[in-house]
N, C-alpha and C positions, 0 to 999 in steps of 0.2 A: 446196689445203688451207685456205687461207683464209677461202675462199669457202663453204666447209661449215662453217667455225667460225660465221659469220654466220650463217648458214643455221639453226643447232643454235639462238643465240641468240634468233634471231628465231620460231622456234618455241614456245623455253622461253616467250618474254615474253608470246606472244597466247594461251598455252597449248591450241595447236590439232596436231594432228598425228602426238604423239604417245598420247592418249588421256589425259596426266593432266594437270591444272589446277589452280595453288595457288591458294587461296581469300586464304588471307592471309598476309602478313608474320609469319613464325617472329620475327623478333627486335623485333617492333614492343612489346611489353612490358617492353623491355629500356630503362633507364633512365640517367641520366650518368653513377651508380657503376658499371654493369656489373650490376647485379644485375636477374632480373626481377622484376616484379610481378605479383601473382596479378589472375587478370580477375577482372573487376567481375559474379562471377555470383550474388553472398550466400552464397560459401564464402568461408574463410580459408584461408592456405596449407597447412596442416595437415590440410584436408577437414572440418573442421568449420564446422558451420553458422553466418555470422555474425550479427552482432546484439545480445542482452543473454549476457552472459558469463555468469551465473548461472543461464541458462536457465531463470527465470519469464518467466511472459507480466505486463507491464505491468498487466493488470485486476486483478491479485492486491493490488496495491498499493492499490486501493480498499478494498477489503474489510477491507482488514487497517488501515486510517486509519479508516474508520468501528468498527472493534474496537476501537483505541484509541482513542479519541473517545470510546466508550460507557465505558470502564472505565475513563477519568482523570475523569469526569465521574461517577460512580458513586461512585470514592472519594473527592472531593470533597464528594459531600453528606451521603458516612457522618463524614466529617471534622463538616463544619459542622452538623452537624445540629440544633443547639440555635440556631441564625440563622434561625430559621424558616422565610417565605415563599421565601426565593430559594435554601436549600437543598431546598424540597420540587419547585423548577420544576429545577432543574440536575439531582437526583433520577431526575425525571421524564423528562426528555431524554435521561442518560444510556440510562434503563431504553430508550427509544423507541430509539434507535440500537444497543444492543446486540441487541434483539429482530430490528430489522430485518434485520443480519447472521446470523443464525439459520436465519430463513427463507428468505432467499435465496440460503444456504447457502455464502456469502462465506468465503473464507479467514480466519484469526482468530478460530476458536470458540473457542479456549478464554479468551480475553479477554473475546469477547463474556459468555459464561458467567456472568467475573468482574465484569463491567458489569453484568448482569442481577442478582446476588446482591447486589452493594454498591448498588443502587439499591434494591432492595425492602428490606434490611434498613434502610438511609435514611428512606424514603419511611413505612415503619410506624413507625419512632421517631418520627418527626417528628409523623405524624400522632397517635399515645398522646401525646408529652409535651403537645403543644396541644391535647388532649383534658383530659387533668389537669391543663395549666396556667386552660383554661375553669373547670373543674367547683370549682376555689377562687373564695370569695365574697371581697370584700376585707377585710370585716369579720371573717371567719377568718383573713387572710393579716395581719391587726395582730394579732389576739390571738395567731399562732403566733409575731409579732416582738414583742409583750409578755413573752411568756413565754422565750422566749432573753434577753432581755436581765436577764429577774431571774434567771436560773440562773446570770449571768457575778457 
């Protein structure tokens, strides 16, 4: 009897003889608490797929920083728009970044949108008020501070 017991193990261990072969350790994922762990195949235990929880892909995050970029930068220069030069370039920038997202059809349109409307409404204020502030001569711009000051 003995001699077959040895015999069954020495079988099971080379796994020859009797047609089947374990590939691997059943309990090799089994860890100090007793619990297993899921392999390492990009599922979680549950069968879902791991990686970002939220299930966007990572590139949407571009898109969506250049959105915002364009449209805090847009209401930035509808804000300052009487500072002239560095409100019509920030303006400007805005408008260029929210367009860009548009076309290349980035996540974040509707920000972009609102970066593209707060910069062009910007960008023509600025450019009328520095139009009409041009088109006063200074010798108009004392008689019109002549003339306040005798109505006080």
């Amino acid at each position: 009897m003995e001699n077959n017991e040895n015999e069954f193990q020495n079988n099971q261990d080379s796994g020859s003889g009797n047609g089947y072969t374990q590939d691997s350790d059943p309990f090799a994922n089994v860890n100090n608490n007793g619990y297993t762990q899921a392999p390492n195949s990009g599922y979680s235990m549950n069968g879902q797929p791991a990686g970002n929880p939220y299930g966007q892909p990572p590139s949407q995050q571009e898109g969506q920083g250049m959105a915002i970029a364009g449209m805090i930068l847009g209401i930035i220069s509808l804000v300052c728009c009487c500072s002239g030069y560095i409100a019509l370039v920030i303006g400007i920038v805005g408008f260029v970044l929210s367009l860009v997202v548009l076309l290349q059809k980035k996540p974040g349109k509707g920000m972009a949108i609102a970066g593209i409307v707060c910069s062009a409404v910007a960008v023509i204020s600025i450019v009328s008020l520095m139009m009409i502030g041009r088109s006063v001569s200074t010798e108009e711009l004392q008689r019109m501070l002549r003339e306040i000051e005798n109505a006080q």
